[in-house]
SENU-935248 format. One line per field, with one value per residue (C-alpha): chain; x, y, z. Coordinates in nm, 2 decimals. Each point is the difference from the previous one (the first is absolute). Last residue first. Layout:
<nodes>
unit (A_...)
u (X_...)
v (Y_...)
w (Z_...)
</nodes>
This chain:
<nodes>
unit (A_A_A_A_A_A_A_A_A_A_A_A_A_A_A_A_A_A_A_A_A_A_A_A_A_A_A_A_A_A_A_A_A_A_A_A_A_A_A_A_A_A_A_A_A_A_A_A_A_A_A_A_A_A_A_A_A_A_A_A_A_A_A_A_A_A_A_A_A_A_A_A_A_A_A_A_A_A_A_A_A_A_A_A_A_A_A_A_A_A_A_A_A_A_A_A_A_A_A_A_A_A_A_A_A_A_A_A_A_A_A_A_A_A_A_A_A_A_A_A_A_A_A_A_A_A_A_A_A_A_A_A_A_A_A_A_A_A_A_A_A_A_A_A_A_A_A_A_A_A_A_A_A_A_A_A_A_A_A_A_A_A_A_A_A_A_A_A_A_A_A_A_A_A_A_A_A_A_A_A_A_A_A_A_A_A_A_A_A_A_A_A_A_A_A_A_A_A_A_A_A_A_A_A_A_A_A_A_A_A_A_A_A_A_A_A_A_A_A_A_A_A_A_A_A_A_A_A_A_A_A_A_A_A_A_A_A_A_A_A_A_A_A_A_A_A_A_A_A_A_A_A_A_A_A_A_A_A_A_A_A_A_A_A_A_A_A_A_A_A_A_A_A_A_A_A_A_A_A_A_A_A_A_A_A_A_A_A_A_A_A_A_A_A_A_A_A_A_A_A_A_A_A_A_A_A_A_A_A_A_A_A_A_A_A_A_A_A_A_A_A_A_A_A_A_A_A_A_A_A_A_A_A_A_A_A)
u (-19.19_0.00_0.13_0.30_0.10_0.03_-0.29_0.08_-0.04_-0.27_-0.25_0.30_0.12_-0.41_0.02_0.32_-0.18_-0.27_0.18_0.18_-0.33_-0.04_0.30_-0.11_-0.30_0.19_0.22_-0.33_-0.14_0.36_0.05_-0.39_0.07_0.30_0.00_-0.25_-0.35_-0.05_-0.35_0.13_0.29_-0.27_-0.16_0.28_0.11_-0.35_-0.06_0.33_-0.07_-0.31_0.14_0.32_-0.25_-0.19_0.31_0.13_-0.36_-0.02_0.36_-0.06_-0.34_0.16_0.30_-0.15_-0.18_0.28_0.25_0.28_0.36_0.28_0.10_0.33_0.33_0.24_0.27_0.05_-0.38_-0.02_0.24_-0.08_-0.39_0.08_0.21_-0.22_-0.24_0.26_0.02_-0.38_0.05_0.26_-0.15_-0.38_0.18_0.17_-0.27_-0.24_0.25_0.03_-0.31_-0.08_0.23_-0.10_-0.36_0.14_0.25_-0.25_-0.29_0.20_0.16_-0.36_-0.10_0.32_-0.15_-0.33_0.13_0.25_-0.25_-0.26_0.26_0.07_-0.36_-0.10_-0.19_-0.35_-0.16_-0.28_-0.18_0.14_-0.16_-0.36_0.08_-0.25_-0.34_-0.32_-0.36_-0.18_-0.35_-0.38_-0.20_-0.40_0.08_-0.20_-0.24_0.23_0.23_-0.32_0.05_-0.33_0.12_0.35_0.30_0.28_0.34_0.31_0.37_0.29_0.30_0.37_0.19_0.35_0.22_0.34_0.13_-0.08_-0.32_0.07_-0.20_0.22_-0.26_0.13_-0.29_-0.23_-0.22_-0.40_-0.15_-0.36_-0.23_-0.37_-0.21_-0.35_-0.23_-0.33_-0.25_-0.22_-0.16_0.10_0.32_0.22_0.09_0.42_0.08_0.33_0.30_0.38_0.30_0.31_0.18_0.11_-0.22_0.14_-0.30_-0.31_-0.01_-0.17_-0.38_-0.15_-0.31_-0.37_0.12_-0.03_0.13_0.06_0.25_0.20_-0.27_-0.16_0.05_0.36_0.28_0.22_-0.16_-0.30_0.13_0.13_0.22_-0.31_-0.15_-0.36_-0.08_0.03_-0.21_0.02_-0.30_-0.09_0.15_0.21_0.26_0.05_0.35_0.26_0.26_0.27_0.26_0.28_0.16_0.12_0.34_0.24_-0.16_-0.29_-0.37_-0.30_-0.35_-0.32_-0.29_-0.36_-0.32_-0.31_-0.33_-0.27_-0.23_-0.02_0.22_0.34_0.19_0.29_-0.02_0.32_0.10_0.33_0.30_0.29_0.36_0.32_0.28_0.31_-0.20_0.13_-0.18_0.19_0.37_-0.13_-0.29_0.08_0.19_0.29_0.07_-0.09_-0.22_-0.26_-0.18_0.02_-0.36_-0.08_-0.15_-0.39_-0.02_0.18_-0.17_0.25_0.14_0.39_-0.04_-0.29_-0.34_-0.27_0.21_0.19_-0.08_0.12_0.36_0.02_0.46_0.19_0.25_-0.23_-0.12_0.34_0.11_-0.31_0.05_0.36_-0.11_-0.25_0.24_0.27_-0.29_-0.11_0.40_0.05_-0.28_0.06_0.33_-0.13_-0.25_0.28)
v (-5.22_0.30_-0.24_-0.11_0.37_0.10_0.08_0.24_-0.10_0.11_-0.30_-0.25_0.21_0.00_-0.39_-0.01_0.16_-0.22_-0.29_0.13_0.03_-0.40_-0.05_0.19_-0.23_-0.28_0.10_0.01_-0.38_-0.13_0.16_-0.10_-0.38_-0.09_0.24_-0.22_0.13_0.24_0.10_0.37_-0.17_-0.19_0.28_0.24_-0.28_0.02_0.33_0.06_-0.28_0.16_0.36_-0.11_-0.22_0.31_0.22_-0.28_-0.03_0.41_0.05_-0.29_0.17_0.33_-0.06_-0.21_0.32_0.23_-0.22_-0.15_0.12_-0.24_0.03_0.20_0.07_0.29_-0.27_0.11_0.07_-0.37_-0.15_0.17_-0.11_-0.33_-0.10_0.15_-0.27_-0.31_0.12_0.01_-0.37_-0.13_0.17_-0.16_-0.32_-0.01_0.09_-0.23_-0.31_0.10_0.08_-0.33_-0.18_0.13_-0.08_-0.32_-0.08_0.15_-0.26_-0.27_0.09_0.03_-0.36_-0.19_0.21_-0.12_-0.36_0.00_0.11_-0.25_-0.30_0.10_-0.01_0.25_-0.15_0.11_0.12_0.17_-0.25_-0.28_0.18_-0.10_-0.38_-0.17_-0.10_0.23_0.00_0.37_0.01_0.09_0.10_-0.20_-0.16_-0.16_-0.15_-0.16_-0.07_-0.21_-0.21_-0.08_0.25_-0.24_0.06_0.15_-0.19_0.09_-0.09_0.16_-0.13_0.18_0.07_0.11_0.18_0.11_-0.37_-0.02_-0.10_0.25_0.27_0.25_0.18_-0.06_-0.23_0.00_-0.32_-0.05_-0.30_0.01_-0.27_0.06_-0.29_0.10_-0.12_-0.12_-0.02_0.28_0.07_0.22_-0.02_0.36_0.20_0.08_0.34_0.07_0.28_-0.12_0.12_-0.07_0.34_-0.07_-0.25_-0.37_-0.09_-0.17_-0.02_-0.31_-0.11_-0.39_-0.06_0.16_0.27_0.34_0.23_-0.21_0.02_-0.26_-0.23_-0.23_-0.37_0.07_-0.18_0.32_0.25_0.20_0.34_0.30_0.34_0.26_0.13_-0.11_-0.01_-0.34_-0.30_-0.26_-0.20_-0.24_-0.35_-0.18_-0.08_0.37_0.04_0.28_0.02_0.24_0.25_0.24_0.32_0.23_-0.20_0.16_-0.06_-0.21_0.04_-0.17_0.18_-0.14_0.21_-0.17_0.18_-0.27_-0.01_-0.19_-0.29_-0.14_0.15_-0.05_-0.06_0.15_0.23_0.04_0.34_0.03_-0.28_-0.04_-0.23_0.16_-0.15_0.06_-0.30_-0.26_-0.30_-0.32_0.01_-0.37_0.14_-0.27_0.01_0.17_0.36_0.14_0.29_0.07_-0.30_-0.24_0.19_-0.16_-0.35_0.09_0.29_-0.20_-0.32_-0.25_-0.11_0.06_0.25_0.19_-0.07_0.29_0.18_0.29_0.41_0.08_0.08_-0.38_0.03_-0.12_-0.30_-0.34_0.15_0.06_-0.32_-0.04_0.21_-0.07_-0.34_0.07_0.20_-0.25_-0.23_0.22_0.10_-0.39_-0.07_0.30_-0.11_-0.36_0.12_0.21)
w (1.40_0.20_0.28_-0.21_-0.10_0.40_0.22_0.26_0.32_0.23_-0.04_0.12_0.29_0.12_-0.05_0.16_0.31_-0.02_-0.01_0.35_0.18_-0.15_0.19_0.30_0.03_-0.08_0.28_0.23_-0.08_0.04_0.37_0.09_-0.07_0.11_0.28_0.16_0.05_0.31_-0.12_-0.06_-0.20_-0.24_-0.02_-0.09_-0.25_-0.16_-0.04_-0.13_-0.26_-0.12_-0.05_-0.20_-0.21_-0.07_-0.05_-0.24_-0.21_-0.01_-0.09_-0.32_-0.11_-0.05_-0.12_-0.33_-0.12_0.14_-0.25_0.16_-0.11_0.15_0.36_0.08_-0.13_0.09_0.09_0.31_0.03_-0.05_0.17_0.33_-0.07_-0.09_0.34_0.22_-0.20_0.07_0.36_0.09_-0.21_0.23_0.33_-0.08_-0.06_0.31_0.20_-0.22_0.11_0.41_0.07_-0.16_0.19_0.35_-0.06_-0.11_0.26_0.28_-0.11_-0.01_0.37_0.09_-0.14_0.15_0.36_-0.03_-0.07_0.29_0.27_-0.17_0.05_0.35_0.08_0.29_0.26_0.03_0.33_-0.09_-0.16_0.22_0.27_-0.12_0.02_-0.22_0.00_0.01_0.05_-0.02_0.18_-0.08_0.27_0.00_0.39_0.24_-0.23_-0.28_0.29_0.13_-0.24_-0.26_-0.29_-0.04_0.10_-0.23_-0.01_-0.04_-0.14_-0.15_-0.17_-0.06_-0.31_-0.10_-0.28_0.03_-0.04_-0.35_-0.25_-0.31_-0.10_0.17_0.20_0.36_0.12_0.26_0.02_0.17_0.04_0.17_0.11_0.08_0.30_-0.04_0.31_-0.06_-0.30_0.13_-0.35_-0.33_0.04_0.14_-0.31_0.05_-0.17_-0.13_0.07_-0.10_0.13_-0.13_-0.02_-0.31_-0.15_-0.13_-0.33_0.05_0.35_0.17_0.06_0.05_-0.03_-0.02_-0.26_-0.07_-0.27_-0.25_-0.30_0.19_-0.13_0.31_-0.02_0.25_-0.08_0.03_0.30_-0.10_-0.16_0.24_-0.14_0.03_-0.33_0.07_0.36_0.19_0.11_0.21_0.05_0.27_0.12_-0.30_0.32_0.08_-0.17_-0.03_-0.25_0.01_-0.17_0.06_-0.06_0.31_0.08_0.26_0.31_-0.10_0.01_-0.21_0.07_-0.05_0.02_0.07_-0.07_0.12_-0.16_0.21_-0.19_0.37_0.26_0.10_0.31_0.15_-0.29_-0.21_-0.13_-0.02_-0.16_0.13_-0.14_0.14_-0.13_0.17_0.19_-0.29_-0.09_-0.11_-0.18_-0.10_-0.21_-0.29_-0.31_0.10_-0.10_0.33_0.08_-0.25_-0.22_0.29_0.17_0.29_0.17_0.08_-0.22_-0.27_0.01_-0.05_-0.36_0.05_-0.22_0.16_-0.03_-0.03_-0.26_0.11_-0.15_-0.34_0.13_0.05_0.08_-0.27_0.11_-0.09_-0.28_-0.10_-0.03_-0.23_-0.23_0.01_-0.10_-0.24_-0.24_-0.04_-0.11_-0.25_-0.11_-0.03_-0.22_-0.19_-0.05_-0.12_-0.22_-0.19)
</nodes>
């Protein structure tokens, strides 16, 4: 028994940590990537390419900006900064944007940022001196933060930016892709910081590729595999509780004639008992009419509206034999 456990532990680990190495960082990227280099300086390995290093490099289908950024800053000065990660056909993604420990970053409560993995700082903070990434992939990745300038003129501030757009899968494929950004703010003492107070938007990528986009065989074929699933079984349910509804509307027809052929009818129901059971079935006949008219008002598959409204007239029918039941005549065994 030790030994199995043994084995199943171990057995365990290693998929663990194959797929560690295939599971895109949806909890924002760690400071160093995979292959141990800094990852706004060499790119983000998690998204992109499955192999263990950032070998596919940056991609300009990835437009990496960022808005707000003085041309130089001023002492003890809050700055808004909006990051914005933009693809052609991906709208979730991610980054991690660095300032060499110099200033605060700092975020509202609630928004999707932490400090960056090996950061001091708890991700529960809202602020923090290093380091900054997402804390979970947003859709649209966008990000809004505030930048507080140091204290004192300590010279120019170089900030590094990696953003990545990724399809949403969960898994590190081909479909998703990064790209780098660099800037620098002067310092107080330049005469940019005198010249000119305007903010400005930095920006890498090819802005054509995002509306220009290739169409992906693959995701042609996929969309189609999932609309010819959808058609077989909106098709096949029309098709089952059509033919059930006919074999059972058939099977009651079928009663009735028999029945007044016969001369027979429902068995003897007491008016006390009657009552009660016509009110239930014309409620429940109400109810689902109401909601098979709104699901076919909402243009709701047939599957569902077409059930809801023949149990409706089935429970219509119940009431019927429940009014057939209390007008019979009660025979010896019903007196008893």
């Amino acid at each position: 028994m030790r030994a199995y456990a043994t084995r199943s532990l171990l057995v365990i680990s290693l998929v663990l940590l194959l797929a560690a190495q295939v599971l895109a960082s949806s909890g924002g990227p760690p400071e160093s990537n995979m292959g141990g280099e800094s990852t706004v300086l060499s790119g983000c390995d998690c998204h992109g390419s499955a192999a263990p290093s950032a070998a596919s490099g940056p991609s300009t289908e990835v437009v990496v900006s960022i808005s707000g950024v003085p041309s130089a800053y001023q002492v003890d000065v809050l700055y808004n900064l909006t990051i914005k990660v933009e693809h052609s056909s991906n709208t979730a993604g991610g980054f991690l944007l660095s300032s060499g420990d110099v200033g605060i970053f700092s975020w509202a409560d609630g928004v999707d940022i932490r400090p960056a993995e090996g950061n001091d700082d708890p991700e529960s903070s809202s602020s923090t001196s290093g380091n900054i990434s997402h804390s979970k992939t947003s859709d649209p990745a966008e990000w809004m933060i505030t930048w507080t300038a140091p204290s004192s003129d300590i010279g120019d501030v170089t900030f590094y930016l990696a953003g990545n757009s990724v399809d949403g899968h969960g898994a590190n494929d081909d479909s998703d892709a990064w790209n780098l950004l660099s800037f620098t703010i002067n310092t107080p003492s330049s005469t940019s910081a005198q010249a000119d107070l305007t903010t400005r938007v930095i920006s890498v990528g090819d802005y054509q590729s995002l509306f220009v986009s290739e169409p992906d065989p693959a995701a042609i074929e996929n969309e189609r595999q999932l609309q010819l699933a959808e058609s077989v079984f909106t098709t096949g349910n029309t098709l089952f509780f059509s033919s059930l509804c006919i074999l059972i509307v058939a099977a009651v027809f079928q009663r009735e004639i028999l029945e007044r052929k016969d001369g027979e009818g429902p068995t003897h129901l007491a008016k006390e008992l009657a009552y009660p059971e016509g009110l239930k079935r014309g409620l429940i006949s109400v109810v689902m009419f109401l909601i098979g008219l709104n699901w076919l008002a909402s243009d709701a598959p047939s599957y569902l509206y077409a059930p809801a409204i023949f149990c409706g007239f089935w429970a219509a029918y119940g009431v019927y034999r429940t009014v057939l039941s209390a007008k019979a005549e009660p025979v010896v065994k019903d007196i008893l």
